[in-house]
DOLUM-194493 format. One record per residue (C-alpha): residue in three letters; x, y, z. Coordinates in pm, whole numbers, padded with zeros to 5 digits, always signed. Example, Ala and Ser with C-alpha at 12.3 -4.5 7.8 and 13.67 -1.06 7.14 Angstrom:
ALA+01230-00450+00780/SER+01367-00106+00714/
***
This chain:
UNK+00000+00000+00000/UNK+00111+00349-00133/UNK+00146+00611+00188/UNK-00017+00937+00077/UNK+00299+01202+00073/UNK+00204+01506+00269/UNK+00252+01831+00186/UNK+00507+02056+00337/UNK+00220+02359+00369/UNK-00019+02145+00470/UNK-00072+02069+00873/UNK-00182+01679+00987/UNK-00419+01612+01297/UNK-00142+01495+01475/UNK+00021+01834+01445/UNK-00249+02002+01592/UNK-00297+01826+01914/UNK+00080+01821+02016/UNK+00158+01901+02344/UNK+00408+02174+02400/UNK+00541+01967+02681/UNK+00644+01670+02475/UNK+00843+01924+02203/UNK+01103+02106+02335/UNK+01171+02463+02233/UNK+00813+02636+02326/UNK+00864+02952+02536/UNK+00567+02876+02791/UNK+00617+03197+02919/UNK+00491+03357+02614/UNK+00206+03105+02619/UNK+00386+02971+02321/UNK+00214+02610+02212/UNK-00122+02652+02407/UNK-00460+02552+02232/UNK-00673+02921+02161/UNK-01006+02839+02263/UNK-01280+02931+02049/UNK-01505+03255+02164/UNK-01847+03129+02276/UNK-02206+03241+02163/UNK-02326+03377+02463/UNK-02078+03660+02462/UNK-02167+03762+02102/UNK-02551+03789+02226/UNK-02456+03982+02517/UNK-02269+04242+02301/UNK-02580+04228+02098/UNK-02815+04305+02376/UNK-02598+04578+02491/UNK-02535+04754+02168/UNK-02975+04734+02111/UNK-03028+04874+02464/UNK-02808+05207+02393/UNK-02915+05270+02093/UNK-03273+05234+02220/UNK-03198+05476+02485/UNK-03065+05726+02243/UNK-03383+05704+02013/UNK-03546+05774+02331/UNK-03395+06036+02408/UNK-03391+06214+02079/UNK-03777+06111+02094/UNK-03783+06297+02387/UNK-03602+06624+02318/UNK-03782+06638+01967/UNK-04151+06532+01990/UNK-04238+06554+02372/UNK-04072+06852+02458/UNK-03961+06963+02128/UNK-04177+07340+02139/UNK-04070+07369+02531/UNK-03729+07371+02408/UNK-03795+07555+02077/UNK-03917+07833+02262/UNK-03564+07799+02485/UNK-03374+07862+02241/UNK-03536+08183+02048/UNK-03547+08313+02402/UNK-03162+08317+02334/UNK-03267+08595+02144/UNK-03640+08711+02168/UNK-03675+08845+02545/UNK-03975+08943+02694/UNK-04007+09240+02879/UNK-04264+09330+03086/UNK-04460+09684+03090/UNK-04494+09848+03435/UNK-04835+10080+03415/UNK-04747+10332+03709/UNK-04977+10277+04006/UNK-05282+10514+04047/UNK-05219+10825+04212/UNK-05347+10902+04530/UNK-05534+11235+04623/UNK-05697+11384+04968/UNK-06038+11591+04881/UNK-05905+11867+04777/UNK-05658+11734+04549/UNK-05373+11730+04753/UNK-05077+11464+04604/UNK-05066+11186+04892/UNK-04874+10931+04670/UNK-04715+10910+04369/UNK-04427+10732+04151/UNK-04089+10878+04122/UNK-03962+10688+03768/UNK-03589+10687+03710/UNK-03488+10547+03370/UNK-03199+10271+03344/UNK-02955+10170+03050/UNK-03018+09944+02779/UNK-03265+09623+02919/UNK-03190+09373+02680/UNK-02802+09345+02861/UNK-02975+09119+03149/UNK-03145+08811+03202/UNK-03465+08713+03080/UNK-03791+08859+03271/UNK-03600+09018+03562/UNK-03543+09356+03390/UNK-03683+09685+03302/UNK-03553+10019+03191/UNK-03739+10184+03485/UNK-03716+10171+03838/UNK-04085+10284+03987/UNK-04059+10405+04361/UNK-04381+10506+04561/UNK-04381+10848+04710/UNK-04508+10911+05036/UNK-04624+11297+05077/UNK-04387+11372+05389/UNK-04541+11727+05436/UNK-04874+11510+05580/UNK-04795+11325+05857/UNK-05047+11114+06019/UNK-05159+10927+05659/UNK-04932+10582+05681/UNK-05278+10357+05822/UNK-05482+10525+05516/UNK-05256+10528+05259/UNK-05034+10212+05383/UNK-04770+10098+05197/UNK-04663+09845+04914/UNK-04432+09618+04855/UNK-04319+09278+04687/UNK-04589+08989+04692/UNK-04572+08727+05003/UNK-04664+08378+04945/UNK-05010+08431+05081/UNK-05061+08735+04806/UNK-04949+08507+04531/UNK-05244+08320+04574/UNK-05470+08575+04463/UNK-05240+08750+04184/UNK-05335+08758+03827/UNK-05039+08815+03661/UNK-04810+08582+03830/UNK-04573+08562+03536/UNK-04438+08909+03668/UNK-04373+08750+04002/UNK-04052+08837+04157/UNK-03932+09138+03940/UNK-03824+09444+04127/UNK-04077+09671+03995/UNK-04390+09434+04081/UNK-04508+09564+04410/UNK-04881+09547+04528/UNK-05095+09740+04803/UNK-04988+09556+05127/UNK-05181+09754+05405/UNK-05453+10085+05382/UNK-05557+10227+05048/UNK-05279+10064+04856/UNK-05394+09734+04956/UNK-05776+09770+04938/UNK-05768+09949+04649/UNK-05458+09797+04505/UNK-05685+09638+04169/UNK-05751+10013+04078/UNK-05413+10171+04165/UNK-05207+09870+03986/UNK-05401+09899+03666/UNK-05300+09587+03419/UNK-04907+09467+03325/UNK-04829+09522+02995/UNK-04536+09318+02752/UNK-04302+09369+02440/UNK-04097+09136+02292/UNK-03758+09248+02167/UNK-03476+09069+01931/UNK-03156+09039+02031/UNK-02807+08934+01816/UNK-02544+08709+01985/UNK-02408+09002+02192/UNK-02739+09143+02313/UNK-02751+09418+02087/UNK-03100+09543+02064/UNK-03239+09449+01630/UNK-03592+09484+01694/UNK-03892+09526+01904/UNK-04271+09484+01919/UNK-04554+09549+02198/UNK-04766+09271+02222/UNK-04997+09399+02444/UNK-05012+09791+02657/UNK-05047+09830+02998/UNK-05369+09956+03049/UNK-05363+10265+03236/UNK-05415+10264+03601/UNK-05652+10500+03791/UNK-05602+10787+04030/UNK-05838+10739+04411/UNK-05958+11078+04506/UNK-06017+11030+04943/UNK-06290+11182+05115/UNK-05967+11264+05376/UNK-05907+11634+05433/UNK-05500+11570+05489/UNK-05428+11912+05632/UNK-05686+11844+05887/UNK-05625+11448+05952/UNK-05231+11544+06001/UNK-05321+11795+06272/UNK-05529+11543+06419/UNK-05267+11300+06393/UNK-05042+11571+06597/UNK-05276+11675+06825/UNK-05315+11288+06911/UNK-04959+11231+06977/UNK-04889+11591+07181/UNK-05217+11450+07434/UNK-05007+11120+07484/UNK-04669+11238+07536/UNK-04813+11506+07780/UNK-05078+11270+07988/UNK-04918+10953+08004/UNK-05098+10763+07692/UNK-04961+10464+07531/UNK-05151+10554+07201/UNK-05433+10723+07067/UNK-05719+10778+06777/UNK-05962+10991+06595/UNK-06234+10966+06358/UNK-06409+11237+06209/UNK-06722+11147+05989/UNK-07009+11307+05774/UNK-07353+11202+05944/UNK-07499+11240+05574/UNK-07255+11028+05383/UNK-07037+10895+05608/UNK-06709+11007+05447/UNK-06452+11021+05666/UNK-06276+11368+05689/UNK-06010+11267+05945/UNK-05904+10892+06024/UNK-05589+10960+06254/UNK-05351+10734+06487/UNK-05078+10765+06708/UNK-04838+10622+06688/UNK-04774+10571+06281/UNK-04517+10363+06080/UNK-04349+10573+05860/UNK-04485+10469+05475/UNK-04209+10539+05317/UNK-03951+10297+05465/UNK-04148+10015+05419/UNK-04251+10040+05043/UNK-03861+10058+04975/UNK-03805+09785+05196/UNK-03447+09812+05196/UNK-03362+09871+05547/UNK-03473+09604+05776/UNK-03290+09817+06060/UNK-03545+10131+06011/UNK-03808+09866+05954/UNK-03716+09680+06310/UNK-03788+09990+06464/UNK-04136+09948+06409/UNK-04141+09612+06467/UNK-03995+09657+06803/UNK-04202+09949+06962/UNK-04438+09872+07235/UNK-04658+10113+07129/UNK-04760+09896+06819/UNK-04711+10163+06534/UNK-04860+09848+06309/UNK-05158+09884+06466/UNK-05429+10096+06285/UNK-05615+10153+06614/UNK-05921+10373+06429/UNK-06083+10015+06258/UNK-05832+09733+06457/UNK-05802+09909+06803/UNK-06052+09704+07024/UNK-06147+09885+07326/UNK-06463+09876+07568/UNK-06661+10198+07540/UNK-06687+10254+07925/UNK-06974+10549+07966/UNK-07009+10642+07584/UNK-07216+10352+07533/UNK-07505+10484+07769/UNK-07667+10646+07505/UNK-07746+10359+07394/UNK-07898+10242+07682/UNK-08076+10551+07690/UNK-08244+10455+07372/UNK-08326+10106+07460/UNK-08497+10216+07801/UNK-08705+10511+07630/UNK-08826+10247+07350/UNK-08908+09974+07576/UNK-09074+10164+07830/UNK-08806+10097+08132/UNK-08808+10420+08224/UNK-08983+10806+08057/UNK-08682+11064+08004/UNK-08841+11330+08273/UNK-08888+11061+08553/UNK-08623+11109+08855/UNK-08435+10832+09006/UNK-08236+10887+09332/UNK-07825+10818+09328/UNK-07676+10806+09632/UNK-07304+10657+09496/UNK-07369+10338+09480/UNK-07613+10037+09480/UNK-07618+09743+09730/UNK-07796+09409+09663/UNK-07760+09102+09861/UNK-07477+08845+09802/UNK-07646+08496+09810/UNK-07290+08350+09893/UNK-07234+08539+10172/UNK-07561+08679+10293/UNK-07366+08909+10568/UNK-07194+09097+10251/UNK-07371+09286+10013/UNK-07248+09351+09678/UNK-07215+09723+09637/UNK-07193+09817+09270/UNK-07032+10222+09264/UNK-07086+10550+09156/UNK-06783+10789+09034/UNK-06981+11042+09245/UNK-07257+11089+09424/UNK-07498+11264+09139/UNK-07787+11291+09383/UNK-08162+11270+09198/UNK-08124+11294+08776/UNK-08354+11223+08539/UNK-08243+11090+08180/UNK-08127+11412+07997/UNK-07886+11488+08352/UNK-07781+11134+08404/UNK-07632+11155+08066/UNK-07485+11501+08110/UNK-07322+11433+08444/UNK-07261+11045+08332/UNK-07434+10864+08665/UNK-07326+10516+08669/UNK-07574+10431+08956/UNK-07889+10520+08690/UNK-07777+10294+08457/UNK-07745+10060+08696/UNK-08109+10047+08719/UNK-08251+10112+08412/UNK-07978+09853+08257/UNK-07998+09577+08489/UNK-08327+09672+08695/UNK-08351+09795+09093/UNK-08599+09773+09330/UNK-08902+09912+09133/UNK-08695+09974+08813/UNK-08743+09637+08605/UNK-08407+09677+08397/UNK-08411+09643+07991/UNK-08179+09308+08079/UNK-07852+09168+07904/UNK-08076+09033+07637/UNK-08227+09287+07562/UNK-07933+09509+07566/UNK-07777+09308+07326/UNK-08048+09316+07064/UNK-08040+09741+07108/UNK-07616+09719+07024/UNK-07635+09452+06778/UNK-07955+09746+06623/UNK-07673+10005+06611/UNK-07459+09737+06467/UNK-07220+09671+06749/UNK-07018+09337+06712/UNK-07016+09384+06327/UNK-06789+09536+06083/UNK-06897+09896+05970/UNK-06787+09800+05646/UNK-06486+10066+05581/UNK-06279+10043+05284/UNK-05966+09932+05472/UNK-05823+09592+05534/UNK-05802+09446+05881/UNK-06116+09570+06055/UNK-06241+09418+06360/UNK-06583+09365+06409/UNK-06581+09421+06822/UNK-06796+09206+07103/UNK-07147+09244+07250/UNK-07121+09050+07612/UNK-07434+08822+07649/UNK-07502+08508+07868/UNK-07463+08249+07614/UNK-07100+08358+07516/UNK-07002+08392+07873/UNK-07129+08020+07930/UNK-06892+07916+07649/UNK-06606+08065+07709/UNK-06569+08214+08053/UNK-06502+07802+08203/UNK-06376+07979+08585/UNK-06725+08144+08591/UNK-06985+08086+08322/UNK-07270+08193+08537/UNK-07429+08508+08396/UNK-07501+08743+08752/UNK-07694+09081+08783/UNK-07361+09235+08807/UNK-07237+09132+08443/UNK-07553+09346+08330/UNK-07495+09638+08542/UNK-07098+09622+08378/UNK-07265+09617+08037/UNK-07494+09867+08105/UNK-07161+10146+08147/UNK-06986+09978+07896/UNK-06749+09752+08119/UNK-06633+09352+08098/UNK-06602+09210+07785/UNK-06755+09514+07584/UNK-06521+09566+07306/UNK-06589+09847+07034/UNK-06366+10024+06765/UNK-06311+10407+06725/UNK-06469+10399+06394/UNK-06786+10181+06505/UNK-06844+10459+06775/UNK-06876+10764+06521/UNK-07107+10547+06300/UNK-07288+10521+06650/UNK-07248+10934+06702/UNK-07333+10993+06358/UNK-07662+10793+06404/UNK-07761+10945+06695/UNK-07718+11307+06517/UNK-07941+11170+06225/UNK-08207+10975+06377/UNK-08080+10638+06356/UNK-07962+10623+06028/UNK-07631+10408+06046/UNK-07446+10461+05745/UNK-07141+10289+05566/UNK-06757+10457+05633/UNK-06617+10556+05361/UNK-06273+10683+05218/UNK-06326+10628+04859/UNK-06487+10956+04693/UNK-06409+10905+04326/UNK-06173+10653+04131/UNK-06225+10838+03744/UNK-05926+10904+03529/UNK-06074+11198+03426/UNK-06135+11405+03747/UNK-05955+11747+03813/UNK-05641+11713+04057/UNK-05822+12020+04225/UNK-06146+12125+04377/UNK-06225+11771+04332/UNK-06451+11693+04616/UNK-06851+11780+04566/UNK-07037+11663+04851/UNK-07382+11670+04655/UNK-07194+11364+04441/UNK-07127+11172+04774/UNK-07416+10917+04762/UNK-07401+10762+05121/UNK-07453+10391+05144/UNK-07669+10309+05397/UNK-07676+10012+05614/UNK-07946+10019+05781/UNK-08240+10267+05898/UNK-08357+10198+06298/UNK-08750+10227+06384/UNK-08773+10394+06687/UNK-08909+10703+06738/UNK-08718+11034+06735/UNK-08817+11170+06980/UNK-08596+10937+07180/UNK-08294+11035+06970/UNK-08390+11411+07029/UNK-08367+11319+07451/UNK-08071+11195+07399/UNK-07920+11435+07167/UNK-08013+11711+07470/UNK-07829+11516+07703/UNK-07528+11503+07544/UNK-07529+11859+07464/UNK-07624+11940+07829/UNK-07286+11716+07911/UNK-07100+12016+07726/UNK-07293+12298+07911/UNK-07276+12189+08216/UNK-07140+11783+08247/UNK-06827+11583+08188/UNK-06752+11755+07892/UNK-06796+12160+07943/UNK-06461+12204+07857/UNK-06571+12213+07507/UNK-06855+12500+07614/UNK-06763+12779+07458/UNK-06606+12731+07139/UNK-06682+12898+06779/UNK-06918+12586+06728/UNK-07175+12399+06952/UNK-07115+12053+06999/UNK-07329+11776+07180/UNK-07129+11481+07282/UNK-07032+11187+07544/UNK-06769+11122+07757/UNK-06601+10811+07860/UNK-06391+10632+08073/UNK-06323+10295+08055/UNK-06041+10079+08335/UNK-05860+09809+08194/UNK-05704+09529+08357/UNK-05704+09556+08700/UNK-05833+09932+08679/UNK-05458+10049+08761/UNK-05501+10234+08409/UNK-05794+10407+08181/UNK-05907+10451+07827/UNK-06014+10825+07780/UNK-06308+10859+07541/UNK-06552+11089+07321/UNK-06824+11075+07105/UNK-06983+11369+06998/UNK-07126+11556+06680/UNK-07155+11937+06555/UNK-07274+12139+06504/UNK-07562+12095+06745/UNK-07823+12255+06575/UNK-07783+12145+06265/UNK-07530+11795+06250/UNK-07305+11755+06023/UNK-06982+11557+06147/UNK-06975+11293+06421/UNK-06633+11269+06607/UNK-06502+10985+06764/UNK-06189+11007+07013/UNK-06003+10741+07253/UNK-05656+10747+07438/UNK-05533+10389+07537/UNK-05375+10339+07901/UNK-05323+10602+08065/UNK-05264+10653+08450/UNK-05595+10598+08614/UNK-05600+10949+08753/UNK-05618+11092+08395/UNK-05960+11106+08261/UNK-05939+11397+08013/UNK-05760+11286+07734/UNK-06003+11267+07488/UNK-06220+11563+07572/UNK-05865+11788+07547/UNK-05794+11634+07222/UNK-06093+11757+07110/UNK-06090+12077+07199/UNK-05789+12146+07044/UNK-05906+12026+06679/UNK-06238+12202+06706/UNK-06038+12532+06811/UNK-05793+12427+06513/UNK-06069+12379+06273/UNK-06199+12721+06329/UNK-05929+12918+06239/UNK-05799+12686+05939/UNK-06116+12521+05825/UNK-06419+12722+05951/UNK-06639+12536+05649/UNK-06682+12214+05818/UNK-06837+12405+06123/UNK-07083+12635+05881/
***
């Protein structure tokens, strides 16, 4: 048999499956005569699998960036060179009633706007400008400033939110009014090249134009009221102090004044949180607009109102004398050997209606409030109903933010909330019946209350706002035959029992607790009052009144806040003065 000759080139079985240990000459080292092993499947289909999911997530992602959000970031990038720029409408201007300049914007133009970021920029820089020269108008005008999270809530054009120049009313006129004075934000949209030059621009829609607020506020007057206020603290020992002076036709207010006041101006730049802490910090609460948030119980000035109630439900006729000896004693049922003796501030002797008000006899109302011996007493219910009539323990209504609406003490709210003594006793209505214990009022709800005595029971709506048209003269504005008076409500009880009333409170200035205003260039009629707080270690001075007597046309409404307990004549001195002022510098009013 022929062997088959190999071929040099060609490599035999045998060949391949020699082992480098049996042939001398392999460099093991260098892994020289090892078997390579074949690469196996399951790595190919791994690389496979690996290489799909990539390039799935890239299609993803491109799938993302060009269909989902592929206008979102369309609009990105021609905001790289279209900007939008917002159009500030300067806020409304504000004016007293004679067209006095309370507020206004001081407008200083900047550089070129296109240089900065997108929608934090103008070429203006509004400020709000406080009228200095009238002190005494921070808690009517208030203030603005930038929006807080709670205002955001309630903001229309929230795009705008943040920028420097997008302030809103944040206490007083600004804020009530702030729809009117901010108007509506405007926009343009301008094209930019690579280095921000300005190529082009276009308005895409005007800021409508915003309006001015005429006040029914006389600001010379309110600002002497405002200093008249804070001379009567310093002097007598008052932590604070306010007045309200109101038309008993209309009720526009002519004067709304506090002391203290936060200065206006400060806070609508906001850029001083050290001037701004000084506010913050007093004890005297310069926050606090004490004319429609000041609570305070009415002490005396509320017996007219009991006045009323007795002569309409028959308690008592206005000519019919009681004895007052100082004080009243009933029996104590806890400890029948001590009475409970309920005092006079003096010893008034016999009054009738007319000279109880005039001299201001606690002991009277005693009886015809809570009842005595023969008197039967109108009762805390029905004392209540008569208060919430004259709308006591409700809002008045004002145009200003923050107004309390004040408390009317009554059995069942005792019951709830007093837990150490929820018994309603005869002497909680005798303490209502002068205006003490839980009795709360504002200033402004007791000139509504003056002004309705004045006209017959009429209680009327406060108001600031006179006008809000763009095109109303900046002078002689005010026409009080175009001040329609909203009225909330008309009382049904006779008038003659406003008319006994109204001559007490006049014979209080002849010849009672207020005849320190006797005398003056105009006759007034009015109330005085003095109320303890706390543990009776201090007093709030008060007085209600209206003028002139014979023919009403303003109600006035004064308090002084904790003064020494000695010092009862706060309010009546305050008003002096501004009646005295008033005839020399505005003798109209008192025409």
């Amino acid at each position: 048999m022929k062997r088959k000759k190999i071929k040099q080139n060609e490599i035999s079985l045998d060949e391949i499956f020699l082992d480098s240990k049996n042939i001398p000459g392999f460099d093991t080292e260098r892994f020289e005569g090892r078997i390579e092993k074949a690469l196996e499947k399951n790595i190919f289909l791994s690389a496979n699998i690996i290489f799909m999911a990539v390039l799935f997530l890239i299609i993803s992602r491109i799938f993302y960036l060009q269909i989902i959000n592929g206008e979102k970031f369309e609009l990105r990038a021609e905001r790289n060179h279209l900007r939008n720029i917002p159009i500030f409408p300067p806020r409304g201007i504000i004016y007293d009633r004679n067209g006095e300049n309370l507020v206004w914007n001081d407008i200083k133009k900047l550089g070129d706007p296109v240089s900065d970021s997108d929608l934090e920029f103008s070429n203006e820089i509004i400020e709000r400008r406080y009228n200095g020269y009238f002190p005494g108008l921070s808690h009517i005008v208030g203030y603005v400033g930038l929006p807080s999270a709670d205002d955001e809530k309630i903001i229309k054009d929230d795009e705008f939110l943040g920028l420097k120049n997008y302030k809103i009313g944040k206490a007083g006129v600004e804020k009530y009014y702030n729809e009117i004075l901010t108007g509506e934000m405007g926009r343009k949209i301008v094209e930019v090249d690579s280095f921000g030059s300005l190529i082009s621009e276009n308005t895409q829609k005007g800021a409508r134009e915003t309006q001015p607020v005429f006040l029914t506020i006389d600001a010379k007057l309110n600002s002497k009221s405002h200093e008249i206020l804070g001379k009567v603290a310093k002097e007598r020992g008052f932590r604070g102090g306010a007045m309200v002076i109101m038309d008993v036709g209309t009720g526009g207010i002519l004067a709304l004044a506090n002391f203290p006041e936060y200065d206006s101006q400060v806070l609508s730049k906001g850029d001083s949180y050290s001037d701004i802490e000084v506010f913050l910090n007093d004890v005297k609460k310069p926050f606090l607009n004490r004319t429609v948030s000041g609570l305070y119980p009415p002490g005396s000035i509320i017996k007219p109102l009991i006045a009323i109630a007795a002569l309409d439900e028959n308690i008592i006729k206005a000519d019919e004398v009681l004895k007052t000896h100082g004080s009243i004693s009933l029996p104590n049922p806890y400890f029948p050997d001590k009475k409970s003796v309920f005092y006079d501030w003096k010893n008034h002797g016999p009054v009738d209606m007319r000279r109880a008000l005039a001299v201001s006899s606690n002991v009277y109302f005693y009886k015809v409030g809570g009842g005595y011996e023969n008197i039967k007493g109108l009762g805390a219910n029905a004392i209540k109903k008569y208060a919430e009539m004259f709308n006591f323990g409700a809002k008045t209504g004002i145009d200003l933010p923050s107004e309390q609406d004040g408390l009317v003490p009554n059995p069942e709210l005792k019951s709830k909330f007093d837990l150490n003594d929820p018994v309603w006793r005869i002497g909680d209505t005798y303490n209502m019946s002068i205006g003490q214990g839980n009795f709360q009022v504002t200033p402004v709800q007791m000139a509504v209350f003056a002004a309705a005595i004045a006209n017959n029971g009429i209680i009327l709506k406060p108001k600031l706002l006179f006008s809000s048209e763009s095109g109303s003269a900046p002078k002689d504005v005010f026409d009080a035959e175009k001040m329609n008076g909203e009225v909330i409500k008309k009382i049904d009880i006779d008038k003659k029992n406003f008319e006994v009333v109204r001559e007490g409170m006049r014979l209080a200035v002849l010849e009672g607790t207020a005849r320190a205003l006797n005398g003056l260039g105009v006759s007034i009629a009015g109330k005085t009052g003095t109320a303890e707080i706390g543990s009776g270690k201090y007093v709030n001075s008060w007085f209600i009144g209206f003028f002139p007597y014979e023919n009403p046309r303003f109600a006035i409404s004064v308090v002084f806040e904790a003064g020494n307990a000695e010092n009862l004549v706060g309010a009546v001195f305050a008003t002096k003065e501004i009646l005295e002022w008033m005839e020399i510098n505005t003798p109209e009013y008192l025409e």
